[in-house]
N, C-alpha and C positions, 0 to 999 in steps of 0.2 A: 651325194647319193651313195647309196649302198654298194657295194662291191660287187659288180654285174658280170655274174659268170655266164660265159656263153660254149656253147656247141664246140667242139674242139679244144678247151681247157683242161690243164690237170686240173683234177680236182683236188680242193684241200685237204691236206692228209688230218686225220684225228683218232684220237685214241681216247672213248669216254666210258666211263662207269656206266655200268648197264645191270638190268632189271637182274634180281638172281645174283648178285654180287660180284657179277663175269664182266666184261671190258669187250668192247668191240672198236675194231683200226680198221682201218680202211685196207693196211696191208694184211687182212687176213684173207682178203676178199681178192687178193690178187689172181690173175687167170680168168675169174668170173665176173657178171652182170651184176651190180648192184643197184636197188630204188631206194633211194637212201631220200626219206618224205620229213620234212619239218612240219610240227605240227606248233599249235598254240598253249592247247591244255591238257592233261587227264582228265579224263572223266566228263566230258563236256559233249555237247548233241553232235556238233561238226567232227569233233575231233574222233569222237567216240563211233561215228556213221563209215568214216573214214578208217580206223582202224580196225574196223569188223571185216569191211570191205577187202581189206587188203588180209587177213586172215582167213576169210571164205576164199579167197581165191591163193591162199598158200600154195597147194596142190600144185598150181599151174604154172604159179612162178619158180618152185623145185625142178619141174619139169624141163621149162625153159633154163635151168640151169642158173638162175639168179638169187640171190640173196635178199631181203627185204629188211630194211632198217629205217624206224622213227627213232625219230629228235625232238626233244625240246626243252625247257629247260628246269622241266619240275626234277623234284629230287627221285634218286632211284626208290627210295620207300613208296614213294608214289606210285610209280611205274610199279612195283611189284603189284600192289593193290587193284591199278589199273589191267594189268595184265592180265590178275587172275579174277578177277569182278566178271574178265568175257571171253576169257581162254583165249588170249592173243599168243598167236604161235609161231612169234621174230625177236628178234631184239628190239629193245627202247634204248635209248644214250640217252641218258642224262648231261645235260651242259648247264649249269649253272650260274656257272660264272659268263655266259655268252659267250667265248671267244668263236666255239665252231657255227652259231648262227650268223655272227660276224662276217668269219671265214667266205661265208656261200652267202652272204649277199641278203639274207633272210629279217633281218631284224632290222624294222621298220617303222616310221610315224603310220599309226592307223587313225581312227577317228570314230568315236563312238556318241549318240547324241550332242553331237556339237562339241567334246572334248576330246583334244590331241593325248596322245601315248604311245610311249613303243612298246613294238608288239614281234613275235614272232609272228611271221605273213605266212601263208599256209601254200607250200611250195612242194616240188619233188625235182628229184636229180637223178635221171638216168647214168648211173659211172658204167663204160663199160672194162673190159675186162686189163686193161691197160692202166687203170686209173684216170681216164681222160671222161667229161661232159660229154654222152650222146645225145643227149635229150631237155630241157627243162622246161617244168609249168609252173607257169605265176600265179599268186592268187587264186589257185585252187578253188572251184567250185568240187563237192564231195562228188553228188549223180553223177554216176557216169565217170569217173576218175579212173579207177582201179582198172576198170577193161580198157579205158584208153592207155595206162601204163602198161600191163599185160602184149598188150598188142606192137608196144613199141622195141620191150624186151623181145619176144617172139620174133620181130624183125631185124634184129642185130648180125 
């Protein structure tokens, strides 16, 4: 099995290419909240439902003082594309090479019509300001996601 981070863990430090030609580490975020959410694809109905989600509610998570960061592991050309196709207003990493979907435990046997593949699992990771696991949800349903992370941030 995957590398199962839990509730009280450092979290894995990373440093990935990101949308805009900028780099986003995890030590940039030090002092602060971050939701640092793996996703699967660009451009796709879950992923896309998902990253609108967590952009409508930008506002709230500046407010709360947190950061917001997607992953995964399309190329950053993409992520520009994706970004601006819906006016996403956070950073995307690109990972490529999978080591930080690795890292966090994310990159998975899925199963699609009776056939096996690994997949990025569609996850979020509350880091709070320490670097350490506050929070994590597996297998992400989209509804109703973003106010339940909001609300967790809020509560820190």
């Amino acid at each position: 099995m995957a590398n199962e981070l839990k509730v009280g863990d450092s979290a894995p430090s990373f440093d990935l290419a990101a949308d805009g030609g900028g780099r986003v580490a995890l030590g940039a975020f030090r002092g602060r909240p971050v939701v640092l959410y793996f996703y699967p694809k660009d451009d796709t109905s879950g992923c896309t439902a998902e990253a609108k989600g967590f952009a409508d509610a930008a506002d709230a998570f500046a407010k709360a003082g947190a950061a917001v960061v997607g992953v995964s592991k399309d190329s950053v050309a993409s992520h520009d594309k994706f970004k601006a196709k819906y006016g996403l207003n956070f950073a995307l990493g690109s990972d490529p090479d999978g080591a930080m979907v690795e890292a966090y435990g994310v990159w998975v046997e899925k199963s699609m019509y009776g056939r096996k593949y690994m997949g990025v699992e569609r996850a979020t990771f509350l880091l709070d300001g320490a670097g350490k696991v506050a929070r994590v949800w597996r297998k992400v349903k989209v509804p109703g996601h973003v106010a339940e992370v909001l609300a967790a941030v809020q509560a820190l």
